[in-house]
C-alpha positions as protocol buffer text, in pm:
chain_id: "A"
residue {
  index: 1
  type: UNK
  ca { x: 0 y: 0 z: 0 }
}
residue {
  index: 2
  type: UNK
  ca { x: 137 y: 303 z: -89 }
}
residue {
  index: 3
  type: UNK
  ca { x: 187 y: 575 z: 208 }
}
residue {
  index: 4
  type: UNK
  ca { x: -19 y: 871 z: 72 }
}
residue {
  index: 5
  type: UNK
  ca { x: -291 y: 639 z: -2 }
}
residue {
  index: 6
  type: UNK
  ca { x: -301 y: 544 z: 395 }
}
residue {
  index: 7
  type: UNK
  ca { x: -254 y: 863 z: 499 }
}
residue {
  index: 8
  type: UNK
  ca { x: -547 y: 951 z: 303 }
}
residue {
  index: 9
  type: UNK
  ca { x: -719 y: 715 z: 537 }
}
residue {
  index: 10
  type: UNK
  ca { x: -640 y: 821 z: 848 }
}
residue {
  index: 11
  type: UNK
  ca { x: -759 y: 1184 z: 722 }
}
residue {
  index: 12
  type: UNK
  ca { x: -1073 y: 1046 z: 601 }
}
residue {
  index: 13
  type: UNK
  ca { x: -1109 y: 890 z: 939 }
}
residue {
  index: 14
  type: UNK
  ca { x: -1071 y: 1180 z: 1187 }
}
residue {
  index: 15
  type: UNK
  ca { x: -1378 y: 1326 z: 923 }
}
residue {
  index: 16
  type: UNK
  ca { x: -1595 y: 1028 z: 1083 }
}
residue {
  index: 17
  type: UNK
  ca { x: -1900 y: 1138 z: 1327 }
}
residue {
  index: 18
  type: UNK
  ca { x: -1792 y: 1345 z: 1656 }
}
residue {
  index: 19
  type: UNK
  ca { x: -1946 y: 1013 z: 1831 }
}
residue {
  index: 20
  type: UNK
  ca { x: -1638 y: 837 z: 1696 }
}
residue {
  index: 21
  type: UNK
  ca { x: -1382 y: 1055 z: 1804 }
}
residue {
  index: 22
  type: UNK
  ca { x: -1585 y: 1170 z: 2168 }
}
residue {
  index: 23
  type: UNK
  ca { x: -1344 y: 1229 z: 2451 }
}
residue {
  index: 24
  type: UNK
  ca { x: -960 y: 1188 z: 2255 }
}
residue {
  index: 25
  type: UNK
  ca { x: -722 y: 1323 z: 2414 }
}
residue {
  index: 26
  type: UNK
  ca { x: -562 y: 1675 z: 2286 }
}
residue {
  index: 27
  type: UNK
  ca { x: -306 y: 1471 z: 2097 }
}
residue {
  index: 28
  type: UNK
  ca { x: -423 y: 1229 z: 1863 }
}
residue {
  index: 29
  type: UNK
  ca { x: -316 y: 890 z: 1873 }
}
residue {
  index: 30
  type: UNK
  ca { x: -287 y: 588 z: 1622 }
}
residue {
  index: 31
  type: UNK
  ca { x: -361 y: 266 z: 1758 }
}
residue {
  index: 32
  type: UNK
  ca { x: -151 y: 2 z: 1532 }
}
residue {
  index: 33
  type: UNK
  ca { x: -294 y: -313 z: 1620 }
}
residue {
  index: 34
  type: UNK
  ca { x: -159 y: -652 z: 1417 }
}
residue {
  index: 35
  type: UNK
  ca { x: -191 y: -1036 z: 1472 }
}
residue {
  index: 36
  type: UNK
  ca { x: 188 y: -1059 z: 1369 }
}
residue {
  index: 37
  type: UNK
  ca { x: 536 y: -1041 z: 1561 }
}
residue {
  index: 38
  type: UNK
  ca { x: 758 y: -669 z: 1504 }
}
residue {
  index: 39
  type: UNK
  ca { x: 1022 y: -862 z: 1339 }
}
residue {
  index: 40
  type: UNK
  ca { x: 1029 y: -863 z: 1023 }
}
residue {
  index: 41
  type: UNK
  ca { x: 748 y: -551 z: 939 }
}
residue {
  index: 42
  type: UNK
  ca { x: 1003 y: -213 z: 1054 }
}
residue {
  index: 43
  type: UNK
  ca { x: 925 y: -139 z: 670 }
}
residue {
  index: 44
  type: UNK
  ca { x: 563 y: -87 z: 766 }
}
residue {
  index: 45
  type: UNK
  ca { x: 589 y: 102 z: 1053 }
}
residue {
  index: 46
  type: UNK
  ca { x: 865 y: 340 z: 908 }
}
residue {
  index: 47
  type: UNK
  ca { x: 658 y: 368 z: 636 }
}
residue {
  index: 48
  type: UNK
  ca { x: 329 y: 477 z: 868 }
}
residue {
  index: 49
  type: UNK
  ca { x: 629 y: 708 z: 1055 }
}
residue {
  index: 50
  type: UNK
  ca { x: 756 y: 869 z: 698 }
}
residue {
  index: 51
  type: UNK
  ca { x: 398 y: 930 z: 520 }
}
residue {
  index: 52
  type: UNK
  ca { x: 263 y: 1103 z: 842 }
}
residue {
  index: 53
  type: UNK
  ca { x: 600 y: 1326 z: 833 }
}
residue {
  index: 54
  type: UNK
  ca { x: 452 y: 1406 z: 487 }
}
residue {
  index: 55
  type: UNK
  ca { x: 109 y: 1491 z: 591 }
}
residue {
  index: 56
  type: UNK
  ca { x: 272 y: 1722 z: 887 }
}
residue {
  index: 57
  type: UNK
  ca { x: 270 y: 1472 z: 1154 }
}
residue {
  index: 58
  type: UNK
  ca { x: 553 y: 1442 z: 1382 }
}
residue {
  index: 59
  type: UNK
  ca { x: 511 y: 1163 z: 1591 }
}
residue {
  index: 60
  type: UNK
  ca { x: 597 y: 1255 z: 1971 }
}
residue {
  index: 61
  type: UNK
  ca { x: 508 y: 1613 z: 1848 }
}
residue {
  index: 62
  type: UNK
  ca { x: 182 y: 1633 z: 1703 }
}
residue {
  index: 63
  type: UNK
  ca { x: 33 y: 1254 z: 1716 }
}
residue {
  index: 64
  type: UNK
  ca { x: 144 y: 941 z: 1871 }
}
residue {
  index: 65
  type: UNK
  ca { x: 144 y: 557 z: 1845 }
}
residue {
  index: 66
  type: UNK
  ca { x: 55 y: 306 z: 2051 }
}
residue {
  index: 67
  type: UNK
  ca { x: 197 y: -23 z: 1898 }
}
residue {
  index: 68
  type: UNK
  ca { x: 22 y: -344 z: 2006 }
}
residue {
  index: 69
  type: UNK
  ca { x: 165 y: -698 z: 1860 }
}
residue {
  index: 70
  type: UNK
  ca { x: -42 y: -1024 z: 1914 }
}
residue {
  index: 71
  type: UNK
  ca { x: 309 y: -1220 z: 1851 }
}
residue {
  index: 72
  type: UNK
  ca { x: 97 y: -1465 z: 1629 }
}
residue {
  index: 73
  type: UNK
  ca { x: -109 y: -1529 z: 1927 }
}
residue {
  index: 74
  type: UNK
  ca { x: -448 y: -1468 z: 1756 }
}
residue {
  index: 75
  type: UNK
  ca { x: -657 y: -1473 z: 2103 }
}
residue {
  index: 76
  type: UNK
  ca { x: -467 y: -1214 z: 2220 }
}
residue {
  index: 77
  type: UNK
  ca { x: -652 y: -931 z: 1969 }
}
residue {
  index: 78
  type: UNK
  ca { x: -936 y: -898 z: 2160 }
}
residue {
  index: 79
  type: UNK
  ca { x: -794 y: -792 z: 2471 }
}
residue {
  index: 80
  type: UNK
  ca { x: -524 y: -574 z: 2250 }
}
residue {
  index: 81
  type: UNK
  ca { x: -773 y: -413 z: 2091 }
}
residue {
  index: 82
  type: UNK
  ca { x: -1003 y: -340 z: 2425 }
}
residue {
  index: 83
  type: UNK
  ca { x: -651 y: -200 z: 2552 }
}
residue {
  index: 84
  type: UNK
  ca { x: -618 y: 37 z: 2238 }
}
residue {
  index: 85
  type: UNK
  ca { x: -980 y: 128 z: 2333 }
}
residue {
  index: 86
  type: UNK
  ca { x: -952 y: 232 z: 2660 }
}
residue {
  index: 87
  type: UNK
  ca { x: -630 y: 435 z: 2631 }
}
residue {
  index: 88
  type: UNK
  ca { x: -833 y: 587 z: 2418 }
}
residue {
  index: 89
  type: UNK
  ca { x: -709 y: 608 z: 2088 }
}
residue {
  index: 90
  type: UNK
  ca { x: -855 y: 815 z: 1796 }
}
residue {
  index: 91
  type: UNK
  ca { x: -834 y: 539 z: 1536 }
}
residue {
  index: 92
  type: UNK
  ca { x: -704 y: 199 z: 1520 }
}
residue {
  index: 93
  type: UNK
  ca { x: -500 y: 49 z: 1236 }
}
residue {
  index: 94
  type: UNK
  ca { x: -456 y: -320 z: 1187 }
}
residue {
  index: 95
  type: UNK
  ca { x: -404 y: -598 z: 938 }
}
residue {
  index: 96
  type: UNK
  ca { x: -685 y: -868 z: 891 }
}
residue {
  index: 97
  type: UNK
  ca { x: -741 y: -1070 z: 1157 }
}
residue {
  index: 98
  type: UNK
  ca { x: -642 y: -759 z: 1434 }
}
residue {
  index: 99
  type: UNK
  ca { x: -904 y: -524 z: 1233 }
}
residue {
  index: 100
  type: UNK
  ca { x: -1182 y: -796 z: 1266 }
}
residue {
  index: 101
  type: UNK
  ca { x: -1102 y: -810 z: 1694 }
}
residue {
  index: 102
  type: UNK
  ca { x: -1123 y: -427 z: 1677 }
}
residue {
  index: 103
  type: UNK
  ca { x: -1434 y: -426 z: 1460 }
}
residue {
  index: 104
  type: UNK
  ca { x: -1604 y: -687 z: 1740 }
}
residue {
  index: 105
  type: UNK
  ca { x: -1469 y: -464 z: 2005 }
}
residue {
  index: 106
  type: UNK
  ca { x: -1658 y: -105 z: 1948 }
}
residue {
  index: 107
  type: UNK
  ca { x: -1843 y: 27 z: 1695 }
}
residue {
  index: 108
  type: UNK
  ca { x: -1719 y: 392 z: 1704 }
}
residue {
  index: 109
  type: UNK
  ca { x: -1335 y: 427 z: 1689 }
}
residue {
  index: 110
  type: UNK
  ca { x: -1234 y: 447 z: 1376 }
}
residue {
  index: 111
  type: UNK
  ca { x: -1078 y: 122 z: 1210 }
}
residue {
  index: 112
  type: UNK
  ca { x: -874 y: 145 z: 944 }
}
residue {
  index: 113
  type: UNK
  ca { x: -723 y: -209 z: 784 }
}
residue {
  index: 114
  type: UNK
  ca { x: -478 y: -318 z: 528 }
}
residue {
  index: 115
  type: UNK
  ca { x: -537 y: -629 z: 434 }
}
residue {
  index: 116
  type: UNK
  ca { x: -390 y: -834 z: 91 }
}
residue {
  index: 117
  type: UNK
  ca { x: -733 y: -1017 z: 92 }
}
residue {
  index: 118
  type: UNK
  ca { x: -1110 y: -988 z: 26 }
}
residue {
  index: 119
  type: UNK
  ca { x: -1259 y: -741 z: 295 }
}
residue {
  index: 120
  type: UNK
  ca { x: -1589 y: -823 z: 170 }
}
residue {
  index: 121
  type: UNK
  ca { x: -1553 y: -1200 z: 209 }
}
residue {
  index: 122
  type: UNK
  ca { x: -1394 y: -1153 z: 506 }
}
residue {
  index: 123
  type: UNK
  ca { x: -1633 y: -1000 z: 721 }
}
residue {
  index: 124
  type: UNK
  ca { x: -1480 y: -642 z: 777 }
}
residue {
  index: 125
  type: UNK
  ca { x: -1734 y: -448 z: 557 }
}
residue {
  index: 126
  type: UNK
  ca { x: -2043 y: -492 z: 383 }
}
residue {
  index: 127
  type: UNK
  ca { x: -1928 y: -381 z: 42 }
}
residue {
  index: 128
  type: UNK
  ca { x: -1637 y: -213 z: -112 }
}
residue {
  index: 129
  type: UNK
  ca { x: -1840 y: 98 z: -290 }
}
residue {
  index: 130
  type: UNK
  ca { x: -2051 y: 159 z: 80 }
}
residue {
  index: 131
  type: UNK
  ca { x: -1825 y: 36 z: 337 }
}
residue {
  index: 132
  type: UNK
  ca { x: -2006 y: 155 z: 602 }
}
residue {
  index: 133
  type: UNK
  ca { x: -2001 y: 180 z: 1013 }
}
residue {
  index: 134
  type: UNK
  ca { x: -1674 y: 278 z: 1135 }
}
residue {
  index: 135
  type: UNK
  ca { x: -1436 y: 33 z: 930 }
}
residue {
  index: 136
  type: UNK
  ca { x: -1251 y: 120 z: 593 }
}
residue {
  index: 137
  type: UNK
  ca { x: -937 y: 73 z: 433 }
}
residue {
  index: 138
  type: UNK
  ca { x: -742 y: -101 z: 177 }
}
residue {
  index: 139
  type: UNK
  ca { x: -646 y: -399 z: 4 }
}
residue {
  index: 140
  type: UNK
  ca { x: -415 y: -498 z: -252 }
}
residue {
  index: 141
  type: UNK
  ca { x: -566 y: -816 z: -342 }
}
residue {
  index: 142
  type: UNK
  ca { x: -239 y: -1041 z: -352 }
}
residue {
  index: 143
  type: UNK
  ca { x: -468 y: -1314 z: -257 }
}
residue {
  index: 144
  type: UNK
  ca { x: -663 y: -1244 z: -599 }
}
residue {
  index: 145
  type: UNK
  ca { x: -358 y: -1243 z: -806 }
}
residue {
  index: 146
  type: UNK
  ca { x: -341 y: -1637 z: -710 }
}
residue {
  index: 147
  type: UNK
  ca { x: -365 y: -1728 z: -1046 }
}
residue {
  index: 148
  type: UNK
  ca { x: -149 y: -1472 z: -1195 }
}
residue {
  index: 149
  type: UNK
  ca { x: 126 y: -1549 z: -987 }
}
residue {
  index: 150
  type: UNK
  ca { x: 102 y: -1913 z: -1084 }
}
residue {
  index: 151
  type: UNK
  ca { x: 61 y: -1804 z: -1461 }
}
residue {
  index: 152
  type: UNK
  ca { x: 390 y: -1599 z: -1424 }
}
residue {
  index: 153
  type: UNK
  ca { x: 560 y: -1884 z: -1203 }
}
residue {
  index: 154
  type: UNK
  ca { x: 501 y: -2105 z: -1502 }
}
residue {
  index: 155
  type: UNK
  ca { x: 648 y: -1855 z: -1772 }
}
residue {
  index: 156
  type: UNK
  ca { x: 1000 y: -1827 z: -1540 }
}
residue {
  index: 157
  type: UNK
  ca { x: 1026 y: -2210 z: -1509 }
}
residue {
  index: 158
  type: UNK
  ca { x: 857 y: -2363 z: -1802 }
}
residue {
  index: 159
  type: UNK
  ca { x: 1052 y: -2720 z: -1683 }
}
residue {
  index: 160
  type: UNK
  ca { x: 860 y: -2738 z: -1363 }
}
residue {
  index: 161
  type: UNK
  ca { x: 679 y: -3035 z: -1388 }
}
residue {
  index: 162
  type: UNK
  ca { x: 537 y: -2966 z: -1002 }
}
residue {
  index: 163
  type: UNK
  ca { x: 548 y: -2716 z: -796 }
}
residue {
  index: 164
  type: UNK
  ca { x: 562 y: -2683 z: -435 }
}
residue {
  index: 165
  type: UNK
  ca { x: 351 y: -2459 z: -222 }
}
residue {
  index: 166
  type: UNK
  ca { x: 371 y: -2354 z: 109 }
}
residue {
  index: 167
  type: UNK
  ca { x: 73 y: -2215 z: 326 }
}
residue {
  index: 168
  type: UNK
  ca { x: 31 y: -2081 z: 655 }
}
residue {
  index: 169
  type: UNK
  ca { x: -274 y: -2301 z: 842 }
}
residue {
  index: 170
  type: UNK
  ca { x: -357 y: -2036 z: 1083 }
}
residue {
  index: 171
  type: UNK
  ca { x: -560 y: -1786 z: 845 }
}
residue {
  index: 172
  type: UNK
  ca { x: -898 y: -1768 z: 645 }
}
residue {
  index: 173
  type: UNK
  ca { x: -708 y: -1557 z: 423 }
}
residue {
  index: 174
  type: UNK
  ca { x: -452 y: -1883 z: 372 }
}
residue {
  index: 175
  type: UNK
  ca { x: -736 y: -2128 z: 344 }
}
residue {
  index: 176
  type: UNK
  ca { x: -913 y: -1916 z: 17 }
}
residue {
  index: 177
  type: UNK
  ca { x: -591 y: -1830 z: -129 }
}
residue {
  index: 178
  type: UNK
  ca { x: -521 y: -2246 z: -122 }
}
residue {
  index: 179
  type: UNK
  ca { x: -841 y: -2275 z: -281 }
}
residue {
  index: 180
  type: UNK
  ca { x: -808 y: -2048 z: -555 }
}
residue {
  index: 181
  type: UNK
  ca { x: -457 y: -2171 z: -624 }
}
residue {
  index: 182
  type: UNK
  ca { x: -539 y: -2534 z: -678 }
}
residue {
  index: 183
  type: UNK
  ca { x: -845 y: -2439 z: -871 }
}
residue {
  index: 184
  type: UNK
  ca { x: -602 y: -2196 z: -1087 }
}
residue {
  index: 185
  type: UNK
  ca { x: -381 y: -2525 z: -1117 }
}
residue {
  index: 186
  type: UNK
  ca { x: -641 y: -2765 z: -1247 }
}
residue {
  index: 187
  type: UNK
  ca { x: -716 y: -2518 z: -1528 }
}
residue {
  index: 188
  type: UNK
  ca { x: -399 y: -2568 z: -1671 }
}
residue {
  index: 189
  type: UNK
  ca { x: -268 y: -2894 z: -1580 }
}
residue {
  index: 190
  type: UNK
  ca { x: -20 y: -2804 z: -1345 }
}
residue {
  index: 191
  type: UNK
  ca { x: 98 y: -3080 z: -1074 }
}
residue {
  index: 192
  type: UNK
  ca { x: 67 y: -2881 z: -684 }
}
residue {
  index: 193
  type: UNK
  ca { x: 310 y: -3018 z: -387 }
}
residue {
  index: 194
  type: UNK
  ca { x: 121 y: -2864 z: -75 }
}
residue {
  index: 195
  type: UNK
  ca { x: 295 y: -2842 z: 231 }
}
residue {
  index: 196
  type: UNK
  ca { x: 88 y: -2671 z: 549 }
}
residue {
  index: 197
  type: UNK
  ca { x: 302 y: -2473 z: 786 }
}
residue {
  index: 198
  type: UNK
  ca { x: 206 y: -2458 z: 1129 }
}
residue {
  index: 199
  type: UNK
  ca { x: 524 y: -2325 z: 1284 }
}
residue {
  index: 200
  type: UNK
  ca { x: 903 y: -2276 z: 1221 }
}
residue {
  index: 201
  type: UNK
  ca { x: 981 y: -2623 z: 1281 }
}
residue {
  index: 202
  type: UNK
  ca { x: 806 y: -2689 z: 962 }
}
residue {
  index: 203
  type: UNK
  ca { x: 967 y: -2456 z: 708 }
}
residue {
  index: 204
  type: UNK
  ca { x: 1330 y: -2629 z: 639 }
}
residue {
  index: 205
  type: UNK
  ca { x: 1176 y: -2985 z: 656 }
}
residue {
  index: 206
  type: UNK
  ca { x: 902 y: -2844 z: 388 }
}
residue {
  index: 207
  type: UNK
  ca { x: 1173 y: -2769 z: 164 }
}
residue {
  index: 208
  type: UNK
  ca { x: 1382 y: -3071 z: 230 }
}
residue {
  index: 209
  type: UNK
  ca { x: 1008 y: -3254 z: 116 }
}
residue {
  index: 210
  type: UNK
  ca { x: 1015 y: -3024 z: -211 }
}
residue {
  index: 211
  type: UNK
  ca { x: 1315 y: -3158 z: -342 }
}
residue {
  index: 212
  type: UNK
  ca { x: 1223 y: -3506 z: -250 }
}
residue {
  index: 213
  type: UNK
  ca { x: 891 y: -3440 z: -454 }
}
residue {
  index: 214
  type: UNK
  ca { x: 1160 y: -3309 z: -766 }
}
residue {
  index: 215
  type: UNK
  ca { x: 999 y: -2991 z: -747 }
}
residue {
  index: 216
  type: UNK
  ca { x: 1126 y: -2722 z: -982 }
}
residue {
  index: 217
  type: UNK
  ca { x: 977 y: -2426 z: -810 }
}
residue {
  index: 218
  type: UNK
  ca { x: 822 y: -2277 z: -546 }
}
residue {
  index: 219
  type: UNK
  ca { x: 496 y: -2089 z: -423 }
}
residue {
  index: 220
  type: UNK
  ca { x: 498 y: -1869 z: -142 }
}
residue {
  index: 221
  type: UNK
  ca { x: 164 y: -1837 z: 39 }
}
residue {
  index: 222
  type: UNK
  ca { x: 48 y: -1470 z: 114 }
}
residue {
  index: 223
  type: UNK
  ca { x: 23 y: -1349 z: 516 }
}
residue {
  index: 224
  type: UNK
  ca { x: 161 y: -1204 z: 790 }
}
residue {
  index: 225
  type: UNK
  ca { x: 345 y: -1532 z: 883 }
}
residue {
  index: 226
  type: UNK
  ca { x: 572 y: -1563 z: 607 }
}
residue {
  index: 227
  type: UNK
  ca { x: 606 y: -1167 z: 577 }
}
residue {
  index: 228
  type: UNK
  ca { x: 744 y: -1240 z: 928 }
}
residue {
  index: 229
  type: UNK
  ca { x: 1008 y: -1431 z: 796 }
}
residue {
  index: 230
  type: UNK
  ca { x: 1122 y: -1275 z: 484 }
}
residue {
  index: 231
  type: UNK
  ca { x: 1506 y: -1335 z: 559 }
}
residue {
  index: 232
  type: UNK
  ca { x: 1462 y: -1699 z: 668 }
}
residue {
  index: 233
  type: UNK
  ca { x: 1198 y: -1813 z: 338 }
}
residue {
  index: 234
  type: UNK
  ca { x: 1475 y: -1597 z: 99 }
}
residue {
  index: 235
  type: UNK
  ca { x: 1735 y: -1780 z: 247 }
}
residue {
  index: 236
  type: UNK
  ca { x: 1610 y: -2145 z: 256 }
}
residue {
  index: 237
  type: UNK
  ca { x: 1476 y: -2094 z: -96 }
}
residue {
  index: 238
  type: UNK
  ca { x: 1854 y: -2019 z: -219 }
}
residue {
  index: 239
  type: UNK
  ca { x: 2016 y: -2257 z: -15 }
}
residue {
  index: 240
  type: UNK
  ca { x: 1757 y: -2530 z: -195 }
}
residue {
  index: 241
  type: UNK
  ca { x: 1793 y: -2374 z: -522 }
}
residue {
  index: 242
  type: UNK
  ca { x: 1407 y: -2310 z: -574 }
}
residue {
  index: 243
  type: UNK
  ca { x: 1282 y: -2031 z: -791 }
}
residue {
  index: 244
  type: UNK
  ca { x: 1015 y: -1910 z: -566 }
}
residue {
  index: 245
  type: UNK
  ca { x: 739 y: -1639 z: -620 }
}
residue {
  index: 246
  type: UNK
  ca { x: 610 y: -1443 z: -319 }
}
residue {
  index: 247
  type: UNK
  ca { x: 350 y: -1189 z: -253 }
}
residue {
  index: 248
  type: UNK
  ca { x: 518 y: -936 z: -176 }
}
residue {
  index: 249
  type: UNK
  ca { x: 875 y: -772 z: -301 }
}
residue {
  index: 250
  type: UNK
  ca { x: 1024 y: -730 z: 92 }
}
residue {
  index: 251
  type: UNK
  ca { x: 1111 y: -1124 z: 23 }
}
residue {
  index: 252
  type: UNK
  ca { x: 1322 y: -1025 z: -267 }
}
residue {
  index: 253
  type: UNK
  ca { x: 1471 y: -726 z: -65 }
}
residue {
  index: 254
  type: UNK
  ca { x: 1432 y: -837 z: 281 }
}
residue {
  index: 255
  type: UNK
  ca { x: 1367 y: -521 z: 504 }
}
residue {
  index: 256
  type: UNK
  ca { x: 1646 y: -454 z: 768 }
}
């Protein structure tokens, strides 16, 4: 997402009713609420830092953050987000799964997500033209591009009689993007090696199972788990030799 477009966001959000935004405090503050673990996302969160420096934001100056990570402990988010609630903060911004526990939590602040799937499907509005309530935001679909990626997967390694996948068995997000990726496959013939991930002591025996299976390439599932781990899913994939295609480009330049 690019940061003028989310800074857009939070402007359209301190617009929403005075109900929403009843009893802030003098300073505004930016609740950023996410079902992940820091590591691995100080792109996003310099980003947030850099766009609102653009918009005339200094953070400690004229707005603040209150960072909450659920450290991939999903029943955590409901109690993160009541904590955002009560501080309180003016709007809260959060990725899927943490914009979902703040949307059950109140119906007034402000929720802004970013998400890479279907916010309609997913539960956090009702519609994209009429969002509605006090939830909007932004996707960039890299579930949708399922297909696409595969297409493009195929052009780059035309010899790949199978492929190996790797998903993250945590998400809803995860369990469509599956979906739509073996459906994608069918359509064109292509043989799928599917590997679930439920933790890191399932990511270097998943590749060790790829090369047993003679794959030729890989597929790298969308979410906030393996955007967790962009260094360690770069490096594996090079030590196994495995053209791999990713959601997202931080895999291919790993943030810092």
């Amino acid at each position: 997402m690019r940061r003028r477009q989310f800074i857009s966001l939070l402007g359209g959000a301190a617009a929403w009713p005075l109900a929403a935004r009843a009893q802030q405090p003098a300073m505004p503050v930016i609740g950023f609420l996410r079902s992940s673990r820091a590591e691995g996302f100080s792109f996003m969160t310099q980003a947030l830092r850099t766009g609102l420096g653009e918009s005339g934001y200094d953070v400690g100056r004229n707005v603040a953050i209150e960072y909450r990570w659920a450290d991939e402990q999903r029943d955590r988010l409901p109690a993160l987000a009541a904590e955002l609630i009560r501080k309180p903060v003016t709007v809260i911004v959060g990725n899927t799964e943490a914009a979902l526990a703040a949307k059950a939590a109140t119906t007034s602040v402000p929720i802004v997500f970013v998400t890479g799937s279907d916010p309609v499907r997913d539960g956090l509005v009702p519609s994209f033209n009429r969002p509605g309530g006090n939830v909007t935001g932004i996707t960039f679909l890299s579930a949708g591009s399922t297909g696409k990626r595969l297409e493009l997967l195929r052009q780059l390694v035309p010899g790949a009689t199978t492929i190996a996948v790797l998903v993250d068995v945590h998400t809803d997000e995860a369990r469509a993007e599956r979906r739509d990726l073996e459906a994608a496959a069918q359509a064109v013939g292509q043989r799928l090696f599917v590997v679930e991930i439920g933790g890191d002591r399932d990511l270097e025996p998943a590749f060790d199972s790829a090369v047993e299976q003679k794959a030729g390439a890989l597929f790298m599932g969308a979410g906030a788990y393996f955007a967790a781990r962009q260094r360690l899913v770069a490096a594996l994939a090079l030590r196994y030799r495995l053209p791999a295609a990713h959601a997202q480009r931080e895999f291919v330049r790993p943030a810092v």
